[in-house]
N, C-alpha and C positions, 0 to 999 in steps of 0.2 A: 574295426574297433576291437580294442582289448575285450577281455571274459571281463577284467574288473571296471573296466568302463561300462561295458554292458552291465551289470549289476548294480552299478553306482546309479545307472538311468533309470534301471526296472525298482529301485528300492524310492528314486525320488518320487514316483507312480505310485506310492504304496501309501493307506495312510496308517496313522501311528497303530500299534494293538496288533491284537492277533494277525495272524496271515492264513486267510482259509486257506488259499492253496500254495499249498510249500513246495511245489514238485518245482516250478520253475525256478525260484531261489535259488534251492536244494542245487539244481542243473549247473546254474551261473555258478554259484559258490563252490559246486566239488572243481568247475574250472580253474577258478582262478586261486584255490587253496592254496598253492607252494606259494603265493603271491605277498602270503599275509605273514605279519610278524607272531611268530608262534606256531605258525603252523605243522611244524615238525615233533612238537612236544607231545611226549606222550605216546608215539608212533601214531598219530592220526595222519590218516589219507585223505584225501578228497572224495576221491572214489565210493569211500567207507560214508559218506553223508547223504546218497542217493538211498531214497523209500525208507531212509532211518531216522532222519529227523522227527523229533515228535513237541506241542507245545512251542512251533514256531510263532517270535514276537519279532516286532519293527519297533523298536525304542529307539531314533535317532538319538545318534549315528549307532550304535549296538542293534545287530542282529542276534535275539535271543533266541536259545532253544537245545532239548536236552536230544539225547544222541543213545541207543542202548552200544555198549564195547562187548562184545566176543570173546573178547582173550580167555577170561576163565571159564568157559565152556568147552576150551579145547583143552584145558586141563583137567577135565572132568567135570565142574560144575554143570548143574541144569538151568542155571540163571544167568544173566547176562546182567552186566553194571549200567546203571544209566547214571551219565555223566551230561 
């Protein structure tokens, strides 16, 4: 079975509202990321969405939730963006 198939099962499992626990999502999802439309923009990774997620929501069919980005911390910032 596909990452996005597996995902599409583990989300029908879910009910609507928060998601206590996001680690498993987070898992399916950094898999099956290159899979998705958009996934490229921005330069996000899948990879980049494991123990970063924060404010994970199940709003069928939307997976909501915000994400901190790095980039300007390696430019010198002490903050990171949540996007």
């Amino acid at each position: 079975m596909s990452s996005l198939k597996e995902l599409q099962e583990m989300l029908r499992g879910l009910q609507p509202g928060e998601v206590s626990d996001p680690a498993p999502v987070a898992t399916l999802l950094a898999k099956c990321w290159d899979e998705l439309p958009g996934s490229e923009d921005a330069g996000m990774r899948g990879y980049k969405l494991l123990g970063r997620m924060e404010d994970v929501r199940w709003d069928p069919p939307t997976i909501r939730f915000a994400i901190e980005r790095h980039g300007a911390t390696t430019l010198g910032s002490t903050r990171a963006e949540v996007q």
